[in-house]
N, C-alpha and C positions, 0 to 999 in steps of 0.2 A: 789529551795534551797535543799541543800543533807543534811540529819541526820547523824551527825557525832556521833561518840561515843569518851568521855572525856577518859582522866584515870582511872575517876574513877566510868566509866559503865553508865554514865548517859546520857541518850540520851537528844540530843537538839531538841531544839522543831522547827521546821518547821516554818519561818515566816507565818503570819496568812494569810497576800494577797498569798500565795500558798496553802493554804489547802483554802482558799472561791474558788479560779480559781479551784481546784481540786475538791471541790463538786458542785459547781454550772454544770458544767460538768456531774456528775453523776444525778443531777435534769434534766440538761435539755433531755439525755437519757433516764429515766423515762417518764417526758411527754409525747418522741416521743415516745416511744413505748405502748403508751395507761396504766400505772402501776403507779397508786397514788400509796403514803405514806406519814404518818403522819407527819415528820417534817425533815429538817435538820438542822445542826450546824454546828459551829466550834469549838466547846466547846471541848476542852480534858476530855478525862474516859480513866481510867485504868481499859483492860478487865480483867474479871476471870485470864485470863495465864499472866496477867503480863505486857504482852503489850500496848503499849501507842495505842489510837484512836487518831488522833488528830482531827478529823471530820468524820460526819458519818450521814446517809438515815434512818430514822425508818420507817419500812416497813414491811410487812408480804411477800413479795416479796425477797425472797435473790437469787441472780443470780447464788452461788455457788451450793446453794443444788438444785437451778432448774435444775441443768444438773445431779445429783445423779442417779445413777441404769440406766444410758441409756448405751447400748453397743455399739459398735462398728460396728454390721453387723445389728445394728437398724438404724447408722447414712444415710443408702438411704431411710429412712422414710422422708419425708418431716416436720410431724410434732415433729418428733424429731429435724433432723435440722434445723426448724425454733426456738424449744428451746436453741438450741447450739449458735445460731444467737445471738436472744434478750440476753440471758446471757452474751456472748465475747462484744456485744455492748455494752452496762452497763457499764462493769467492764473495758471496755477499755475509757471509756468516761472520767473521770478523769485524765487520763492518757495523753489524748488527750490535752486537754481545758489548763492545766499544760503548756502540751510544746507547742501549740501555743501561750502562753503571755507571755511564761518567755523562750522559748529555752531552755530547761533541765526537768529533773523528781524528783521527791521529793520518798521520803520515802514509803508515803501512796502509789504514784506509783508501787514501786516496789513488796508492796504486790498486789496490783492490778493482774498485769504479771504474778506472782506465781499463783492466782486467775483462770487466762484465762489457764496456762499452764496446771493448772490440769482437766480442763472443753476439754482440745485439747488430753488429755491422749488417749481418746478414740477414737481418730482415728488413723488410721495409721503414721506411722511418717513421712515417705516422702509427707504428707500432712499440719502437723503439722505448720512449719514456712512458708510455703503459706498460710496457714489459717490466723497465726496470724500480716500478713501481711495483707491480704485482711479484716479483721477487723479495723485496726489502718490506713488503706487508707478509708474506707470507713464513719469511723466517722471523720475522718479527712476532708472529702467530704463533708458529711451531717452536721458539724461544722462551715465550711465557712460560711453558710448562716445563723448562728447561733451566729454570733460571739458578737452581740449588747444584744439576749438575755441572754449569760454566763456573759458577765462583766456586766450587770444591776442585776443579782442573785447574782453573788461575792460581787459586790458594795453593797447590802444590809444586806448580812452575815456579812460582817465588820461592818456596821454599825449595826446591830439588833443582831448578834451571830446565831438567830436561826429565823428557817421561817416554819413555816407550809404550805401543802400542796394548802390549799385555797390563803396567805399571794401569794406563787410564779406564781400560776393562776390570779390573781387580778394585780402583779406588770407586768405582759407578756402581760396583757390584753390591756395595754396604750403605747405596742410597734405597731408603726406603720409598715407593712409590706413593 
């Protein structure tokens, strides 16, 4: 579902089954890349600037400032690259999980993109949209096989609103491989 804006400035809210597909998504990124955090939701907050969350990862973990103060002629460091990785996979994961169940991107998506586009700043640009191709293929790859544990975390965000870290290890635990 897309966020429209009324006449009268007021953004619409994002049906809820696309913001649980949209962070169940970003949980199940998490997991794979070894990075507990506390909880997620689907609970709406209004940040500081004004902006609506519709759901959101509490985490000491933020993908965006992981890629902070890295340069450009750092990125043939491997362990810099492998930050640039784990970050664009994250923040692509939502994005991902979205347009496999529904065919389309939501709102949260399209900060998501803004997210990865400025994490891709640092490299050069004829890199740029091969990057963020080879990210959105890749968890698109790594999702396939993933696809019973995002709708069993969505499925529960609807029903529960919020899950803690231990709550989504305990429900993953009774998927059969």
């Amino acid at each position: 579902m897309t966020l429209t804006e009324s006449k009268s400035k007021s953004i619409v809210k994002p049906d809820q089954k696309t913001i649980a597909y949209h962070e169940a998504g970003h949980v199940i990124a998490f997991i794979l890349a070894g990075i507990k955090f506390k909880y997620v939701t689907i609970k709406s907050k209004r940040r500081p600037d004004g902006h609506m969350m519709w759901g959101r990862i509490n985490s000491s973990f933020d993908p965006v400032h992981f890629m902070v103060g890295i340069k450009k002629e750092e990125m043939t460091d491997p362990l810099h690259f492998s930050r640039f990785f784990i970050s664009g996979f994250i923040n692509c994961a939502g994005m991902v999980a979205e347009y496999m169940y529904f065919g389309k991107y939501c709102k949260g998506s399209g900060d998501d993109f803004l997210k990865i586009n400025d994490n891709l700043s640092v490299l050069p640009k004829f890199l740029q949209d091969k990057c963020y191709s080879f990210l959105a293929a890749y968890t698109s790859f790594i999702f396939q096989s993933k696809i019973k544990h995002i709708k069993l975390i969505a499925n529960e965000l609807l029903s529960r609103e919020t899950l803690s870290y231990d709550d989504v290890i305990d429900l993953l635990a009774n998927i059969p491989e």
